[in-house]
C-alpha positions in Angstrom: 20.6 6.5 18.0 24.1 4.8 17.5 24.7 1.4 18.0 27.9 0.5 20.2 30.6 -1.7 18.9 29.7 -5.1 19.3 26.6 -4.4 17.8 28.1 -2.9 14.9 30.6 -5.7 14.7 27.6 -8.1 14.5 26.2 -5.9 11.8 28.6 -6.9 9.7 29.1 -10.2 10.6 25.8 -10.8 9.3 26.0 -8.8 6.3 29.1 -10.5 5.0 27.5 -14.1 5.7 25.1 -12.5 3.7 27.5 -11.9 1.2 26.8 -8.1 1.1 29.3 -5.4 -0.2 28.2 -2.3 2.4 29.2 0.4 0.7 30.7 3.4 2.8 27.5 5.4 3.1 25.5 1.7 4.7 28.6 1.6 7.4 27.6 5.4 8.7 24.1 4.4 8.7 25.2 1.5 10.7 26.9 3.4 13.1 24.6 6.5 12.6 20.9 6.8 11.7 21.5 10.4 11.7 23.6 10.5 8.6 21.5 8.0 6.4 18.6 10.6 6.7 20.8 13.8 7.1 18.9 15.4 4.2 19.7 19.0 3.1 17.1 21.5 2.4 16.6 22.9 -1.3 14.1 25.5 -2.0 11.6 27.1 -0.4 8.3 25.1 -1.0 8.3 21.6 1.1 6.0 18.4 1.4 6.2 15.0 3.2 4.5 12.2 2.0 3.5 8.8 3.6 0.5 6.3 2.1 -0.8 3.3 2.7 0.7 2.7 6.3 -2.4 0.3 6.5 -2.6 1.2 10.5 0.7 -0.6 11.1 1.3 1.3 14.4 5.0 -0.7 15.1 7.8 -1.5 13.1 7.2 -4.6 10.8 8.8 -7.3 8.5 7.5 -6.0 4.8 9.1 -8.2 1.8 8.3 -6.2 -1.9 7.0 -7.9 -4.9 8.6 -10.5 -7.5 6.1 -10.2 -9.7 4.7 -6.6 -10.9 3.6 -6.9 -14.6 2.9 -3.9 -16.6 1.3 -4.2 -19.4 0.3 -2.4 -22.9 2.3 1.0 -22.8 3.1 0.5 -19.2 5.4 -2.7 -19.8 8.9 -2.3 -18.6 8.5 1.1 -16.9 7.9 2.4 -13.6 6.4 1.1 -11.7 6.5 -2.5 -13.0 9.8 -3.0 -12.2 10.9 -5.6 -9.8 14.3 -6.8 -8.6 17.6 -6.3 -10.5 15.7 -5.1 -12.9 14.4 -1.6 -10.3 17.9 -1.5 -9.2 19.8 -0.9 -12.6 17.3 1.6 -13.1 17.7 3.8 -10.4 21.6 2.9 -9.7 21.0 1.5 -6.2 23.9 -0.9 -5.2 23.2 -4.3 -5.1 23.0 -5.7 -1.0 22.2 -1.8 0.0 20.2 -1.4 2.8 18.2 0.4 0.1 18.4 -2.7 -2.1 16.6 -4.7 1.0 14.3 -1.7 1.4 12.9 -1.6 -2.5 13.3 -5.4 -3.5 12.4 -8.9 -2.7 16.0 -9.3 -3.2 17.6 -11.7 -0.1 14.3 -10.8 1.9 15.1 -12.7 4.8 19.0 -12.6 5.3 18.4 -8.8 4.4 15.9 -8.3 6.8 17.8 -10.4 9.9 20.7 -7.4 8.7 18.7 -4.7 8.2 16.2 -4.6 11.0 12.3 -3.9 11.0 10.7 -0.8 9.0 8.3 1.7 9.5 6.5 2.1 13.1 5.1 5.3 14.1 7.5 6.4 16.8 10.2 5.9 14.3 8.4 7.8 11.5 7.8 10.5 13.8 11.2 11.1 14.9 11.7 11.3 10.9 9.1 13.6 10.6 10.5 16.3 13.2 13.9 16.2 12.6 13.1 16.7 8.3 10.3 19.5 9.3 13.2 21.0 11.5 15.0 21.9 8.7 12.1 23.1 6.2 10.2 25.2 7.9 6.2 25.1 6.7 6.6 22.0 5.5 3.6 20.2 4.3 2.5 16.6 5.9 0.4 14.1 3.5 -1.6 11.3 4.2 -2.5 9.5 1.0 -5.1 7.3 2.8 -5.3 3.8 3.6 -4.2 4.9 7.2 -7.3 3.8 9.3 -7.6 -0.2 8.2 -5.6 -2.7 8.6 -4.8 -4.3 12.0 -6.8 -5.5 15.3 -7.0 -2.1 17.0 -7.6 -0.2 14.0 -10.6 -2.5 13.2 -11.8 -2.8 17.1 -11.5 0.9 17.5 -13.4 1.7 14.0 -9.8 4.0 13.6 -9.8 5.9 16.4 -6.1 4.7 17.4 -4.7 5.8 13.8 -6.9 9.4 13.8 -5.3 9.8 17.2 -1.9 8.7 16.0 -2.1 11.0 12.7 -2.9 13.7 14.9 -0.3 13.5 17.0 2.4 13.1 13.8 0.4 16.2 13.4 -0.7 15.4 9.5 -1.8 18.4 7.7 -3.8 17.1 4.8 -5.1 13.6 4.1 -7.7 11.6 1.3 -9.1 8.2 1.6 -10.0 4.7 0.3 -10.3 2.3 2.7 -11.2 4.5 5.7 -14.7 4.7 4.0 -15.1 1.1 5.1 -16.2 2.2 8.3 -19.0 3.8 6.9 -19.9 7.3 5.4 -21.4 8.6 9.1 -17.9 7.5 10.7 -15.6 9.3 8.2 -17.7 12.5 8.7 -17.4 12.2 12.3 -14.1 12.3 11.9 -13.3 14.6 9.6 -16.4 17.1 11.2 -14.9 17.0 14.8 -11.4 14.8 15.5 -10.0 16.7 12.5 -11.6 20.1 12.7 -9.1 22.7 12.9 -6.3 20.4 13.1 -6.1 18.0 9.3 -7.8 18.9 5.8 -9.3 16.0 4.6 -9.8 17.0 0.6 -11.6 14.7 -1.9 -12.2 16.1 -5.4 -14.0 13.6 -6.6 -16.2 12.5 -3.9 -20.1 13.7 -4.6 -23.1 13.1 -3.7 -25.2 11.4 -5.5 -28.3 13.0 -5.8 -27.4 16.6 -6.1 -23.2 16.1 -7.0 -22.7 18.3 -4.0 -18.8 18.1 -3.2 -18.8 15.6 0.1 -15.3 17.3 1.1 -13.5 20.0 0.4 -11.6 19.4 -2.8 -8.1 21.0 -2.4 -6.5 22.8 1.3 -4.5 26.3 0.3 -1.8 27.5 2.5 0.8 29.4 2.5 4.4 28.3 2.8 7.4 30.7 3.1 5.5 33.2 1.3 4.0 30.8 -1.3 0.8 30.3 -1.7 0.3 26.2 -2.1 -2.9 24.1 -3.4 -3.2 20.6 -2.0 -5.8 18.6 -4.3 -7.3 15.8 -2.9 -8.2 12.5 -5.0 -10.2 9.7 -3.4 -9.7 6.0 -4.6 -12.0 6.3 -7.8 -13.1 3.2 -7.5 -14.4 2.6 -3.8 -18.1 1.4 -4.5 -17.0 -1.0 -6.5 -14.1 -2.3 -5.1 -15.8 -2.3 -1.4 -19.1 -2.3 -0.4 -21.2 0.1 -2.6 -23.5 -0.1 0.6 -21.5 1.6 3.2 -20.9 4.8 0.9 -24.4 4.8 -0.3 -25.2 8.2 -1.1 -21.7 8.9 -2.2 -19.9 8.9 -5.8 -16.3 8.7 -6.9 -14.7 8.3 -10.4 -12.0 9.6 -11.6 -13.3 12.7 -13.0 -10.2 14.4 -14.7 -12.1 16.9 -16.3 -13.3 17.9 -12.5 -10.0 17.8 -11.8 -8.4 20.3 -14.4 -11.7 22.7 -12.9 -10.3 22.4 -9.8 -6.6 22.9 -10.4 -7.2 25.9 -12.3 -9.7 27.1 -9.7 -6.9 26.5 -7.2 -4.2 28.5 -9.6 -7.2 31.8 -9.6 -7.2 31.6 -5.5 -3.3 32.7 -6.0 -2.0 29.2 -5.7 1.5 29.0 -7.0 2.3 25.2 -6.3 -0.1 22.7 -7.1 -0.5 19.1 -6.1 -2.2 16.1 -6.4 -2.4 14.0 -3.2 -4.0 10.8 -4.9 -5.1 7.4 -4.0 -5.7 6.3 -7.6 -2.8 3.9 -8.5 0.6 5.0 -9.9 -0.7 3.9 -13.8 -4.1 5.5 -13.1 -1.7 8.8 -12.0 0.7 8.8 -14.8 -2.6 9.1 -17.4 -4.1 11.5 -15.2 -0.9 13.9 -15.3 -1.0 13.6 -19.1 -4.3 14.9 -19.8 -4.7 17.6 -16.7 -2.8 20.6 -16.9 -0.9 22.9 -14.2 -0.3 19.9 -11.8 3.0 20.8 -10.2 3.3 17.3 -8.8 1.8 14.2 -7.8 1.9 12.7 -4.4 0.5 8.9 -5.3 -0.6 5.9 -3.4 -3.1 3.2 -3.5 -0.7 0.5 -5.7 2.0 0.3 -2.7 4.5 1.0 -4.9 7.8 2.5 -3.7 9.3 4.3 -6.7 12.5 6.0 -5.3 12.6 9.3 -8.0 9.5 10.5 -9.7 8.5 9.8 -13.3 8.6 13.4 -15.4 5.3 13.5 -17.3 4.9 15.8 -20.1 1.4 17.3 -20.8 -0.2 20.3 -23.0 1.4 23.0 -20.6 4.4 21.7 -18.8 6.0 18.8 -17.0 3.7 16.8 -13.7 5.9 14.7 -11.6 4.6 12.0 -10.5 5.5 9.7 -7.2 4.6 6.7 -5.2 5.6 6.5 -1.7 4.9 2.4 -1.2 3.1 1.5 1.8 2.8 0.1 5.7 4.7 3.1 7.1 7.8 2.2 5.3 8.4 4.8 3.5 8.3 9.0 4.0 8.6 10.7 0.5 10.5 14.6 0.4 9.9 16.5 -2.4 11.3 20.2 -1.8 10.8 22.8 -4.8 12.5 26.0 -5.0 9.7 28.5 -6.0 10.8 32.0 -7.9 8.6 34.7 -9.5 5.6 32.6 -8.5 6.8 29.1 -10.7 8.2 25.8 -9.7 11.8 26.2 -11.1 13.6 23.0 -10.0 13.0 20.3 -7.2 15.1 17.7 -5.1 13.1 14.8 -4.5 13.8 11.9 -2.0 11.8 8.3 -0.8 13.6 7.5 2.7 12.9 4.0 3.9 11.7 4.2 7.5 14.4 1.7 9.3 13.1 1.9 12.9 16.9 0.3 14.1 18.3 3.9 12.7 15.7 6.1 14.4 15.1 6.7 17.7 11.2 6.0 18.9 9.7 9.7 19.6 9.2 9.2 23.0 5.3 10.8 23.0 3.9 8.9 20.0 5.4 6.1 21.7 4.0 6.4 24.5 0.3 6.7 22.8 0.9 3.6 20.7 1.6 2.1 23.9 -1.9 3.0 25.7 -3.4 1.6 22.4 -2.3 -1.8 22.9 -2.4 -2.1 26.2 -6.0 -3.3 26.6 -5.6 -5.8 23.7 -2.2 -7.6 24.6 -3.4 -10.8 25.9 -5.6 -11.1 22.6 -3.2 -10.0 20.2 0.0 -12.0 21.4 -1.5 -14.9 21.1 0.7 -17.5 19.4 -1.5 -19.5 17.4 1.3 -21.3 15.4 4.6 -21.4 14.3 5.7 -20.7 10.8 8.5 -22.7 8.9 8.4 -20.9 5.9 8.5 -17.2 4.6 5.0 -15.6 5.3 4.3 -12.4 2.7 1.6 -11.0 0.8 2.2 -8.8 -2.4 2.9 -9.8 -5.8 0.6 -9.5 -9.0 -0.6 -13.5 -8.1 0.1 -14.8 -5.0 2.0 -14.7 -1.8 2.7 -17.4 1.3 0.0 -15.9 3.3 -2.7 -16.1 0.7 -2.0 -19.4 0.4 -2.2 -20.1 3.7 -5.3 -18.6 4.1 -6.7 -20.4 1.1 -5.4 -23.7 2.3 -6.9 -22.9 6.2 -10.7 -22.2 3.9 -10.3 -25.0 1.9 -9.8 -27.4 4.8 -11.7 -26.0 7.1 -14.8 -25.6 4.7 -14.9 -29.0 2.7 -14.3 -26.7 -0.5 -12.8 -27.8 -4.1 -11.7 -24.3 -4.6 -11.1 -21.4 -2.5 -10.7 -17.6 -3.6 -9.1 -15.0 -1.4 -9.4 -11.2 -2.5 -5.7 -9.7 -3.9 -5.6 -7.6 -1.3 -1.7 -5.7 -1.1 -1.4 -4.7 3.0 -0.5 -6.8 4.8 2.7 -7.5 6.9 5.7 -10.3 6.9 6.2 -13.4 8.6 9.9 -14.5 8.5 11.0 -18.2 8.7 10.5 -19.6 12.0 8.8 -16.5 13.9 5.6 -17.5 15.5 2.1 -16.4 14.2 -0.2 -14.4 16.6 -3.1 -13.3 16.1 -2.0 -10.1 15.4 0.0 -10.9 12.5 -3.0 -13.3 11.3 -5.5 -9.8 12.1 -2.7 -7.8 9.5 -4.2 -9.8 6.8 -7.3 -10.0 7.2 -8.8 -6.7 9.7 -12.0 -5.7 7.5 -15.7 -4.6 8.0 -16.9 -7.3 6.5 -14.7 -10.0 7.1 -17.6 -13.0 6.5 -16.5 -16.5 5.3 -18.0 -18.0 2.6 -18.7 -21.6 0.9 -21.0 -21.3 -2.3 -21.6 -23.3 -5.3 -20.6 -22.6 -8.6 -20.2 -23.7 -11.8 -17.1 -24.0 -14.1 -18.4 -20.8 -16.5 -18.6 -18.7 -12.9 -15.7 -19.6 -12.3 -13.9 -18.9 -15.3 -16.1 -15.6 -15.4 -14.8 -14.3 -12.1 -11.6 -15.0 -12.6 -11.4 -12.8 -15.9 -13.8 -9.7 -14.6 -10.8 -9.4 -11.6 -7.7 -10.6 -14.4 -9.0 -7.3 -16.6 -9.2 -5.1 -13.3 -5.5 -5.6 -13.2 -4.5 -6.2 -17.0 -6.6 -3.7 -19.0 -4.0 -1.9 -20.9 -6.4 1.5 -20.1 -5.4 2.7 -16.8 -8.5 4.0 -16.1 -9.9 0.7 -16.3 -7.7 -0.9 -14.0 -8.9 -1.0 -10.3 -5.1 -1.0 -8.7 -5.3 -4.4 -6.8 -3.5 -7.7 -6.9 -4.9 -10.6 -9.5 -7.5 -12.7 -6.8 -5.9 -15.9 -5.0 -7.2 -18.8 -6.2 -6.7 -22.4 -3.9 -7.4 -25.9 -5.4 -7.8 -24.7 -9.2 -4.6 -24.6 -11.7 -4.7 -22.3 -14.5 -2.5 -20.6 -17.2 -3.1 -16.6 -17.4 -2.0 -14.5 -20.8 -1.8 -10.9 -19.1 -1.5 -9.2 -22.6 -5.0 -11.1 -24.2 -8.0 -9.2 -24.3 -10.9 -10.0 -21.6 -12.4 -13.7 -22.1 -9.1 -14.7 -23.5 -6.6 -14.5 -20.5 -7.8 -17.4 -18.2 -6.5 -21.0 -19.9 -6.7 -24.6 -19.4 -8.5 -24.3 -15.9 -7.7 -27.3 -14.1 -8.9 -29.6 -10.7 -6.9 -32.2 -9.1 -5.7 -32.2 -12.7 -8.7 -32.5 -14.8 -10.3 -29.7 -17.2 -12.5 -27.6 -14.9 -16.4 -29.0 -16.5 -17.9 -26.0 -17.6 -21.5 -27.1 -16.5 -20.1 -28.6 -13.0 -21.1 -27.3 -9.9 -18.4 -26.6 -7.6 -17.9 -26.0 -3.7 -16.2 -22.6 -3.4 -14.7 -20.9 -0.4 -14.6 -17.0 -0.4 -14.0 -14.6 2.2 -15.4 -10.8 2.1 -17.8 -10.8 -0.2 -18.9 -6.6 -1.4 -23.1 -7.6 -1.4 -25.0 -6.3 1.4 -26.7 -9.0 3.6 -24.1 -11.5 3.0 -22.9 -13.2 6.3 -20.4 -15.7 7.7 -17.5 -17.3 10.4 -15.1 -13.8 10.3 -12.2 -15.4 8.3 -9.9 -14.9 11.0 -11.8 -17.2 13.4 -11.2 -19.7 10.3 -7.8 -19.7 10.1 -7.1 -19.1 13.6 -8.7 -22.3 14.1 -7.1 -23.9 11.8 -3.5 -22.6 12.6 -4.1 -23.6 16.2 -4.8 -26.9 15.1 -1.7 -27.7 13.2 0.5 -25.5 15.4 3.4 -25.7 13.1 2.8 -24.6 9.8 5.3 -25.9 7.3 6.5 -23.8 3.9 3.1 -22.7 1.6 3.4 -24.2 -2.0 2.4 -21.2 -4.0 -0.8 -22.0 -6.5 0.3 -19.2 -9.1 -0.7 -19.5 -12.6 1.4 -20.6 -15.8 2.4 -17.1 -17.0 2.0 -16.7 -21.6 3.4 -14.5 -23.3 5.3 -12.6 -20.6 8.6 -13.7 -21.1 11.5 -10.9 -20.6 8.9 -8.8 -19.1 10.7 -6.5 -16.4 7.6 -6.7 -13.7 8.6 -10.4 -13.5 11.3 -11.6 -11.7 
């Protein structure tokens, strides 16, 4: 796809009112998709990589986090880097269209420059022209793929297993798909992806006997290597979701499973072994330093895109380990060159998915069409229009939370509203209207109920440090890998590096200290306990948005941050 020359010339008309220095290789990409993604081949061992895509079927507005705090041993290294910070790091040019495709920096001038990302035609067309060139190579779906907009929801995933199919994934492992419920993912996997994708879980048992669910690792053979792919479900699924549609099922972590497996997967004649893991990048980087004769990592789960791997050293060798972001934005290539039956080096590769450089493949296309087409009417629906910047992402809280949370705390009579940290979810840019599509991005679950419940001050305070050390215990394996929860119509300071009990501080309503004994009305939307019930939370905010139908700029209600200061996760 090449642009013609008034395009072009607007192209850069926008990115110098931008201010942007486009560097030579940004003006080919302008003029060229071709060359931005002309990758060469190295080696003989290949494997593509996309997570998280969060059922986004079409191109989208996604802006990255400002605020990505790591904490303990994990402060100031990948991933919790954001910003200028990221881009010193990895020597990406400030105003790049990679800049705009790893940062928050400029979102919205960037994005009016830069185009939409992702979209399954486009990632497609990506797909075949980098498998043209490495022959065997290896497709991976980290999970995530099934949830996360109207059709996918409506269609309990049946648009994305037919879409993956089509991409023509080889292997895949889960988290949210098991949100439809343990009989629905073995339908799948039992007959839509029989003889067509491996869908490997390690780590997912049963409960009463620990029978493996899944198989635990797909061998093949590429160029005459023999290759393991090792499958690691989110660990933390019953816990994080509802424990009641997995019932009979367990996860964990189970890194001593895990080094069982690998070395199983070595005696089968496996020469390359990998890790396709929905654990978190933090939860993967202690994993690679305690489990031996991983060749490499293939992340997901924390949405972070990390454009080269981190090298982890272990009792035996070196794991690489990677993080391919999320919503279809990115496709990570990792190529190894394989002699005398070891990995002996590697090229390695996250190309952002810029749908205005690729080409739509003309069949996927045309499937993603027939999947919409019964639902247009619904999903265009404009319900409002948006002033502001609409995003979600960040460590506390994003323009779309808050909208939500302002929507529940109106429309529910509630002094305080809590909306889960939940990281998919796409971007609204200033002015664009809001359909209910967009609104259906945010907030397409199983068990979408709205809530209003009273609580008192120690609840709340109690709640608000059980999710605080999900995110901030300095043990990765403690940490569940989602955002901090959104919290509407209470201030409150937060002190990452305290220990449980001690981060929440000076809790605060309409500016007086939250009474510990006080009983307060509190909104919530999808509550994990089977039999609760409610107004789906999009009918709530629907309602609301086609009330006000013009929505001006969300004040964010983020926290005072202690003891953070020169911290590279924050911007």
């Amino acid at each position: 796809m090449s642009m013609n020359r008034r395009e072009f010339m607007q192209v850069l008309a926008a990115a110098s009112a931008a201010g942007f220095v486009l560097d030579s290789r940004s003006l080919l990409a302008a003029q060229g998709g071709e060359r931005f993604y002309d990758l060469p081949r190295f080696g003989n061992v290949h494997f593509l990589h996309f997570t998280d895509c969060h059922a986004q079927l079409l191109p989208i507005w996604f802006r990255e986090p400002d605020v990505n705090l790591g904490v303990g041993s994990m402060q100031g290294k990948t991933p919790h880097l954001v910003g200028e910070k990221l881009l010193k790091a990895y020597g990406i040019k400030a105003g790049s269209r990679e800049a705009h495709a790893f940062t928050y920096l400029d979102f919205v001038q960037a994005a009016k420059t830069y185009g939409k990302v992702g979209g399954f035609a486009h990632l497609a067309t990506l797909v075949k022209q980098l498998r043209a060139s490495r022959p065997g190579a290896l497709l991976l779906d980290g999970g995530d793929t099934w949830q996360g907009s109207a059709t996918a929801l409506w269609s309990k995933g049946q648009d994305m297993v037919d879409a993956c199919k089509l991409l023509a994934v080889d292997v895949m492992t889960g988290h949210w798909e098991y949100t439809y419920g343990d009989k629905r993912v073995k339908e799948v996997v039992e007959k839509d992806f029989a003889g067509k994708i491996d869908f490997v879980a390690q780590n997912v048992k049963t409960a009463d006997f620990g029978d493996p669910v899944f198989k635990p690792y797909s061998l093949r053979e590429m160029n005459g290597v023999k290759v393991a792919v090792i499958g690691q479900s989110f660990p933390y699924t019953p816990i994080a979701n509802p424990r009641y549609l997995v019932p009979e099922w367990t996860f964990g972590i189970q890194d001593e499973e895990m080094q069982k497996v690998v070395d199983e997967a070595r005696a089968a004649g496996a020469q390359v072994v990998v890790v396709l893991s929905h654990n978190g990048m933090d939860v993967d980087l202690k994993l690679a330093s305690r489990v031996t004769g991983i060749d490499a990592i293939f992340g997901g789960h924390t949405h972070d895109g990390v454009p080269q791997p981190v090298k982890v050293k272990n009792a035996q060798g070196v794991t690489l380990v990677t993080n391919a972001g999320s919503n279809g934005k990115f496709l990570g290539v990792l190529d190894f060159d394989v002699k005398a039956g070891k990995v002996v080096d590697f090229r390695y590769k996250l190309l952002p998915v810029f749908s205005n450089l690729l080409p739509a493949d003309a069949e996927m296309a045309a499937l993603i069409e027939k999947i919409r087409a019964p639902h247009l009417d619904k999903l265009q629906e404009k319900l409002a229009v948006s002033e502001g910047l609409l995003y979600r992402r960040g460590n506390f809280n994003g323009s779309w939370d808050q909208l939500i949370l302002d929507a529940m705390m109106e429309g529910k009579g509630a002094d305080i509203a809590f909306s889960p940290g939940f990281r998919w979810g796409t971007t609204i840019l200033p002015g664009e209207a809001i359909t209910f599509e967009h609104l259906m991005d945010q907030t397409a679950i199983t068990y979408p109920y709205s809530t209003l419940t009273e609580m008192t001050g120690v609840q709340i305070k109690d709640i608000l440090e059980d999710v605080c050390d999900n995110l901030f215990n300095p043990d990765p394996y403690k940490q569940q890998g989602g955002d901090m929860v959104r919290v509407g119509g209470l201030a409150y300071a937060c002190a990452p590096n305290e220990k449980m009990g001690n981060r929440i501080q000076d809790m605060r309503v309409k500016g007086q200290p939250l009474d510990p004994n006080k009983k307060y009305k509190v909104a919530g939307w999808a509550p994990v306990g089977e039999g609760a019930s409610g107004e789906p939370i999009w009918e709530v905010v629907a309602r609301w948005l086609r009330e006000k139908k013009t929505v001006t700029p969300r004040k964010l209600n983020s926290p005072r941050l202690i003891g953070v200061a020169g911290n590279p996760g924050l911007a």
